[in-house]
N, C-alpha and C positions, 0 to 999 in steps of 0.2 A: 502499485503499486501502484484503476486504470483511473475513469475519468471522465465528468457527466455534463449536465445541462437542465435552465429551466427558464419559465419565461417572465414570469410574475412571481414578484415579490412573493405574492401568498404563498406561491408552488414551490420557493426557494428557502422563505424561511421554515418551510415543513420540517419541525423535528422528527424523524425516521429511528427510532431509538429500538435502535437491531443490534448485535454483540459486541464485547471489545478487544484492545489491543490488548498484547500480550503483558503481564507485570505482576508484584510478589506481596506478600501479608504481615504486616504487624497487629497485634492485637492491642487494644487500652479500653480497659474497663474498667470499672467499680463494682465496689461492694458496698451492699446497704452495713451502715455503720449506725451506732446508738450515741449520742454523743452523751456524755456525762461531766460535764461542770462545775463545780460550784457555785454560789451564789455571790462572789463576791463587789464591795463598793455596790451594794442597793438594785443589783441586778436579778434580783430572784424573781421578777416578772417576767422575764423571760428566763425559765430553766433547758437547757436543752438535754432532761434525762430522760425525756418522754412523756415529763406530765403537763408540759404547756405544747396544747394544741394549734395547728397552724394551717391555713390554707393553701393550696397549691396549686401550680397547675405547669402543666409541662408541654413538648409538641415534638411530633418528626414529622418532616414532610422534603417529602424526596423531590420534588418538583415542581416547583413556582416560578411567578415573573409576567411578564408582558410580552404574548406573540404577535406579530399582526394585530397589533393594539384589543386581543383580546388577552382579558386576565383569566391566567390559568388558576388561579387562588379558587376562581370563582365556581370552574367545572367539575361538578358533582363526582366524576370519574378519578376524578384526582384528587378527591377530596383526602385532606391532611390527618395524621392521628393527634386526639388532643385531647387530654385527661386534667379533670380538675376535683381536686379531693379534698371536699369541706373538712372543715377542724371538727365535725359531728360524725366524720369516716364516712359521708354517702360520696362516696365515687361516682363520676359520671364522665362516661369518656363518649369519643362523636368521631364517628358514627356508632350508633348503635350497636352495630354488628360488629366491632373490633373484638379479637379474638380475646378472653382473658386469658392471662400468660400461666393462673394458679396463683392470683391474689391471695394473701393471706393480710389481713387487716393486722394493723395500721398501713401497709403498704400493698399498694395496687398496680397492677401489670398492665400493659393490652398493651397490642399490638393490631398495627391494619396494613396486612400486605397490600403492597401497590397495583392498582387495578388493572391488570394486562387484558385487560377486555375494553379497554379504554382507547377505538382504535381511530381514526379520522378526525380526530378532533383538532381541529385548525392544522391540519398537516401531522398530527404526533402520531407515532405507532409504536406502543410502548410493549410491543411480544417479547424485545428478546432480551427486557432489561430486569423481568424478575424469575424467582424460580419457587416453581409452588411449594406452598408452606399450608402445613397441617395446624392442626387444632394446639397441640403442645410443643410445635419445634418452629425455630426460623432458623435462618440462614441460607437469605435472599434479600433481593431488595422487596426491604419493608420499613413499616412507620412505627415506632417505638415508644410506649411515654411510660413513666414511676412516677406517684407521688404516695407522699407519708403523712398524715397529721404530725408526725413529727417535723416535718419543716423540709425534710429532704425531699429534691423530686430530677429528677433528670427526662430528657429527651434526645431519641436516637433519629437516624434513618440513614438508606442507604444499603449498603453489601455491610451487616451486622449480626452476630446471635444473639439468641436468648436472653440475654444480659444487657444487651447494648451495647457490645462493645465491637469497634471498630474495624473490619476484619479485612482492611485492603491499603493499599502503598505502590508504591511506584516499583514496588520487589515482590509483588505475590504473584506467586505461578499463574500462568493463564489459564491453566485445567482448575482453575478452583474460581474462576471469577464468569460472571453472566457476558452475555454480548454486550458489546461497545451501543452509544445511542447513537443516532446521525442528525445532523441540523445541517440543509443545505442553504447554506449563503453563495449558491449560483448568481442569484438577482441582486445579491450587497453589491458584487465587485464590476469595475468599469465591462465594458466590452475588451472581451479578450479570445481571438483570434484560437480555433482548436478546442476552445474550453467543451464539454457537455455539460459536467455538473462539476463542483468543489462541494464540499459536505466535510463538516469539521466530526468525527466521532469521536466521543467522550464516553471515558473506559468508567468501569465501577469507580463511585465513590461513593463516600460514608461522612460522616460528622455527629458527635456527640455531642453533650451539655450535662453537667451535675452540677447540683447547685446544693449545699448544706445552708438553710432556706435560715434556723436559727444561727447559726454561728455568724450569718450575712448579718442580718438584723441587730445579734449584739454587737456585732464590730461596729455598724454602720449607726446607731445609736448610743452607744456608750463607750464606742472606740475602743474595743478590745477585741485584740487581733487575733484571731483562732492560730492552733497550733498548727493545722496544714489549710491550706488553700483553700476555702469557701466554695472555690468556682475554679470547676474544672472542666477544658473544651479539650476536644480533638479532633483530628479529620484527616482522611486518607484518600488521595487520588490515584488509581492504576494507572492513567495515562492520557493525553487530550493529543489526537490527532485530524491531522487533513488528509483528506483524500480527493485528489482531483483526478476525474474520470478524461479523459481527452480523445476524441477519435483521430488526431492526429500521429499517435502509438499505433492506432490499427493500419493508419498509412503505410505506418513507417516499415510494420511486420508486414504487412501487404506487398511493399515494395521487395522486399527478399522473395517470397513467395509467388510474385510476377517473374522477377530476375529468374528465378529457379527453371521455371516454365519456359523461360526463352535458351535458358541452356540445355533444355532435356531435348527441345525440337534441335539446338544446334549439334548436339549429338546425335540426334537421328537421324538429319541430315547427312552426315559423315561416313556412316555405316551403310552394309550392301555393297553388292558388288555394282552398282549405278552410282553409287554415295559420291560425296565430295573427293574423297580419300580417294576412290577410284580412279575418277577423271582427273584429280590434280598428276597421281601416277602415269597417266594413259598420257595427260598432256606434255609433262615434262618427258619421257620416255622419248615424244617425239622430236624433242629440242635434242637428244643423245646425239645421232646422225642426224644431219640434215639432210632432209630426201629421203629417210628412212623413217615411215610411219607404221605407229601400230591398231591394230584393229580393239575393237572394244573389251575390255576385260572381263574376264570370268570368273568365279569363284566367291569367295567369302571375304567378308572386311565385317570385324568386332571389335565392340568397345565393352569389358566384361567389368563387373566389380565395381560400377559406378549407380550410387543411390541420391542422389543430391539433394529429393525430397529430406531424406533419412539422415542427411549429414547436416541441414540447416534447422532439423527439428526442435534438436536439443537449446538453439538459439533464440527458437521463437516465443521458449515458453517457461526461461528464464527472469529471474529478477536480477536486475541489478542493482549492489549495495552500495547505498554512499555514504557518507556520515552524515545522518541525521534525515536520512532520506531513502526510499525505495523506488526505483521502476520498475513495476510489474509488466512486463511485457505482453505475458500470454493475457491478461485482460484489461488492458490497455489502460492503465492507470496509474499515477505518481502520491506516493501516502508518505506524508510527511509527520515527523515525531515533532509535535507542536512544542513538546515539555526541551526540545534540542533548540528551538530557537529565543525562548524565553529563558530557560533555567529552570530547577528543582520546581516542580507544583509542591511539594510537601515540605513538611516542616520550616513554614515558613512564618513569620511574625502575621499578626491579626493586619486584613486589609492587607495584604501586599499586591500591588496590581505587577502581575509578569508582562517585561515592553520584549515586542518585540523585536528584535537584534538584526537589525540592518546588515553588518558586515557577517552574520552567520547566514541570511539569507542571499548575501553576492554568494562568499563562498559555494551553499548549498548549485546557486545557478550556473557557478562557473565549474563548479565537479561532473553536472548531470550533461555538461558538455564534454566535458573527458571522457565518464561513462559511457558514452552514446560513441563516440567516435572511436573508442577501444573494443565498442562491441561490436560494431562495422568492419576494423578491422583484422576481429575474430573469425565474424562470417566468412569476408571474403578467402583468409589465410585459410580456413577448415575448407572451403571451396578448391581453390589452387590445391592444396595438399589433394585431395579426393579425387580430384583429375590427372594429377601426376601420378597418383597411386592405382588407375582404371591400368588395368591389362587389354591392349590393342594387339590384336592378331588378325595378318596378312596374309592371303592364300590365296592367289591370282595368277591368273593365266591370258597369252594374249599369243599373237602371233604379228612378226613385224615385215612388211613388204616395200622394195622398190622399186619400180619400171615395169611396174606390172606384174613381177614375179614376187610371189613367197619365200623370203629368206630363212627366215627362223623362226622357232618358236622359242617365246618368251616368259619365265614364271618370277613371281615375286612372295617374299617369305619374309616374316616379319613375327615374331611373338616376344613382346617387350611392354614392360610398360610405357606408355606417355611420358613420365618425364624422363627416363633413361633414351629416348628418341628426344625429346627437345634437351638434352643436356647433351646428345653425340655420344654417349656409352653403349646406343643398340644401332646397327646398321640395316635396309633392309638388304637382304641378299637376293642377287638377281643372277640367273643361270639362263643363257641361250645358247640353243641348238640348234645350227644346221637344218632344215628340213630335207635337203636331196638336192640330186643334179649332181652338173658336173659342175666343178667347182670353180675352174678354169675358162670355161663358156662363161658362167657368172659371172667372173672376175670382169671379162673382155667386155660384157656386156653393163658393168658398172663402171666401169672405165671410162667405156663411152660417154657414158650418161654424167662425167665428174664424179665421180662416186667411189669410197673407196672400197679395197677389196673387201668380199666378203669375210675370210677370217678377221679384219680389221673391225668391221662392224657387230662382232661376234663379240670382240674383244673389249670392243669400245661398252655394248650392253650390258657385258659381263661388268665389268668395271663403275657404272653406273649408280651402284647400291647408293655411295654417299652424294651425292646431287638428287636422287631419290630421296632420300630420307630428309634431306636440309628443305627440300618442298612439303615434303608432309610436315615439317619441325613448325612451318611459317604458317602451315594453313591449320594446325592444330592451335597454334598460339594466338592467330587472329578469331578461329570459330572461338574458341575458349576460353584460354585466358583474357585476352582483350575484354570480350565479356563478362570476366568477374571483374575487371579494372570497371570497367565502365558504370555496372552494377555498385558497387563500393563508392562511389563519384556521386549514384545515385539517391543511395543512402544517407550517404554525409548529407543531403539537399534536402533529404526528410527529416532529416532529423532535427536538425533548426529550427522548424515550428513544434517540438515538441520540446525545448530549453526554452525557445520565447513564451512557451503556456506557464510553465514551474515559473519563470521570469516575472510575465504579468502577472499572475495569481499570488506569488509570495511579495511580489513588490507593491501588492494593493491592500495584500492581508491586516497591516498595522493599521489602515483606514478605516478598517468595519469590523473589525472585531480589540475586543479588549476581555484579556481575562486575568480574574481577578481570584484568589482562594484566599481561605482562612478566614472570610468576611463575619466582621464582629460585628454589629448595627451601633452598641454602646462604646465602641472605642474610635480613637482621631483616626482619620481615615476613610471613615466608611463612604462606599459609594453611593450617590443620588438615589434619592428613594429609601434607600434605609430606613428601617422603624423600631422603636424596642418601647416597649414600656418601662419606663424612668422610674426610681426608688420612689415612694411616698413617706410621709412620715412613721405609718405600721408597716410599710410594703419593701420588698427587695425590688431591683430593677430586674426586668428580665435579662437572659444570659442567655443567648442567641449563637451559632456558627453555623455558616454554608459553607460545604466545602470547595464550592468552583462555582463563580458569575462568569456568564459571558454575555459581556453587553456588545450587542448587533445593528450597528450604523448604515443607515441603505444610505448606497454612495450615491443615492440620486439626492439627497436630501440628507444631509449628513448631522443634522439638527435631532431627525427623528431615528431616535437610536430605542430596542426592545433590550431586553433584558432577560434570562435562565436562571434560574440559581437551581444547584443541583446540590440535593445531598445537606435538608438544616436540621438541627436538633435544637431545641431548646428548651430555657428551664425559668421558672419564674414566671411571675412574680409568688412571692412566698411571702403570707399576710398576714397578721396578729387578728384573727376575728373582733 
């Protein structure tokens, strides 16, 4: 959900166009249609019933713009599809090799799927953005174009079939859509503290263009206005996310899995008949009588049922959900839903630039600190619980003497869980006995010594279980729980640099990136750089959409901004020979 790194611009702005996020399918197509007119008010120079011929020329092109101030327009690899079909029906589309789709004149098909062999090229790696396509089928990303001598000609590209039509939304299953691309703008954003890499990934998208090439023409010369729409665009985006890689998340799992390792020695510690467990028994034993000590104990001391590796697993390799945001845990990265801080990418008016939303990005920073600190104190609570829930059993033997003489012999019994011992519901039970002699010699000779009788001492041991057990309660709690306290403390302390990464990275993101869908080139709005071919007096203007610009600001230099466009179709111009 983890979180990367790079060092130069070059190595940053590399588009890595590898699979996408998850999202659903609307389809918008066309059908070639015949248009039939009349001639009326002196327009029969232009008929649109098929016997005035017209030239055309159409485009898809899934991938254009400015990387690293190299023009992607320009590499062969990515070269665009583009069909232009004289009013004489000689077709010619470029490249060369574009598949025909099953042309049947006056209307011409081809198709040029996108060149996934296309790999290094200024940083782009485009494997995992199309899906092979055969001789007679699509549906993948591919480059699309139609034209007619009749006037009509459309252009596709993108996640489309056969037809050109649009086959992706911000609602299409994810099993039916290719890998997301990746563009890392590590080197856009300031210095930020944890970062490795940030990389925006950009899921399937598509964009069409039809254009009815005569009905433009009459409207656009003799102002009459067709019955439906001349010029029809669309365009579908699955999804535009971040994902910021950060080794600071590997800290922060790191820090649990140190923590873990300090409590499995302090459990090992404990156990044995040498263990802490033992000697805290052996030492308080001899705080019972004063004057009356015991010798070293013998027997077993367990800690059963306790896997801590096995109980922090399930936390390490975890995501956690926020609105509008993920932390992946198990591989240390934070992926943000970019379409959650801008609004809908689709169906949006031509030229809408998505800003991005300041107060969803505090929110976003101020949740991944709740997340974070509600997951610390999951750890530690499934910790405590695992330890109160270990079964400790006690089976020891000793023998207690004073002035010389061997009084009794001493055993200690204990089979309870840990926290029924630190809560006072298990006791341990402690039984001594007499070892011999006379008892009354004893007595006279403890006597002497201040010491009290031997059945008093008997009594006193006997009686002992709960001042035993309130020692092992305190020493169980300081090896243990103190330790998950402390561990949980430590946590919290990690995990602040991985909200200040989400922090600096989304709070610099509005700086260097700007994204832009639906972009028309012919309509108000259009972003810098734009270009279309304008109406002429025989000609239509071209009718152009990209479904998603994202212009790229190096924040060292925030002057020099490149530019993507993913996903154009286009149609036009359409000409009177």
């Amino acid at each position: 959900m983890t979180r990367g790194t790079r060092a130069a611009l070059a190595a940053a702005l590399g588009a890595v166009l590898v699979v996408p996020l998850s999202v659903t399918a609307t389809t918008a197509s066309w059908n070639d249609r015949e248009w039939a007119h009349g001639a009326p008010l002196g327009t029969g120079s232009i008929a649109c019933d098929g016997t005035t011929a017209f030239d055309t020329v159409s485009r898809g092109t899934f991938l254009a713009g400015e990387l690293l101030g190299v023009d992607l327009d320009a590499i062969a690899a990515l070269e665009e599809m583009r069909l232009t079909v004289d009013a004489d029906g000689t077709a010619t589309p470029s490249p060369g090799g574009a598949i025909d789709l099953g042309s049947t004149p006056p209307t011409y098909t081809y198709a040029n799927p996108f060149d996934v062999t296309a790999l290094g090229i200024v940083g782009v790696d485009l494997t995992g953005l199309a899906v092979p396509i055969g001789a007679a089928t699509l549906g993948g990303v591919s480059q699309w174009t139609q034209g007619s001598t009749s006037g009509d000609t459309a252009g596709a590209a993108g996640l489309i079939n056969d037809s050109g039509a649009v086959l992706v939304s911000d609602s299409t299953p994810s099993d039916e859509l290719p890998a997301p691309g990746t563009i890392d703008i590590t080197a856009l954003l300031p210095p930020v503290a944890g970062l490795d890499d940030a990389t925006l990934e950009v899921g399937a998208v598509a964009a069409s263009s039809q254009l009815d090439g005569c009905a433009a023409l009459r409207e656009q010369i003799w102002g009459i206005a067709p019955a439906t729409p001349a010029v029809t665009r669309d365009y579908g985006i699955a999804s535009l996310g971040l994902v910021i890689d950060a080794p600071v998340i590997g800290a922060l799992t790191g820090g649990v899995t140190t923590g873990v390792g300090e409590l499995e020695a302090a459990v090992a510690a404990l156990v044995g008949q040498d263990g802490l467990i033992s000697q805290t028994l052996r030492t308080n034993l001899d705080l019972v009588v004063p004057g009356v000590t015991a010798a070293s104990l013998t027997g077993t001391v367990e800690i059963t049922g306790l896997d801590l590796n096995a109980v922090v697993a399930p936390f390490l390799g975890i995501t956690l959900d926020g609105n509008g945001f993920t932390i992946d845990l198990a591989n240390g990265r934070i992926l943000v839903d970019v379409e959650h801080l801008t609004g809908s990418l689709n169906n949006a008016g031509p030229n809408t630039e998505l800003v991005l939303n300041a107060a969803v990005i505090n929110d976003i920073i101020a949740e991944a600190g709740v997340l974070l600190d509600a997951w610390v104190q999951d750890v530690t609570d499934a910790l405590r619980d695992a330890i109160r829930d270990a079964q400790l059993t006690i089976d020891l033997s000793t023998t207690v003497s004073a002035i010389g003489l061997e009084l009794a012999s001493v055993t200690l019994v204990l089979d309870a869980t840990i926290g029924e011992v630190l809560d006072g519901t298990a006791t341990i039970a402690v039984t001594a006995t007499a070892l011999g002699g006379l008892p009354a010699t004893i007595d006279i000779l403890l006597g002497a010594a201040g010491l009290p009788t031997l059945s008093d001492i008997l009594s006193a041991l006997t009686g002992s279980g709960g001042a035993l057990t309130s020692a092992l309660a305190n020493l169980l709690t300081s090896e243990l729980l103190d330790r998950v306290t402390t561990l949980g403390a430590t946590l919290s302390t990690l995990s602040t640099p991985v909200v200040n990464v989400v922090a600096g990275v989304l709070n610099a993101l509005p700086t260097v990136v700007s994204v832009m869908v639906n972009v028309q080139p012919d309509q108000a709005g259009a972003p810098p750089g734009s270009s279309f071919i304008a109406a002429g007096p025989q000609s239509t203007a071209e009718y152009a959409v990209t479904a998603l610009r994202l212009g790229l600001a190096d924040f060292a230099v925030p002057g020099d901004v490149a530019h993507v466009r993913f996903g154009t179709g286009s149609a036009g111009p359409v000409t009177l020979p």
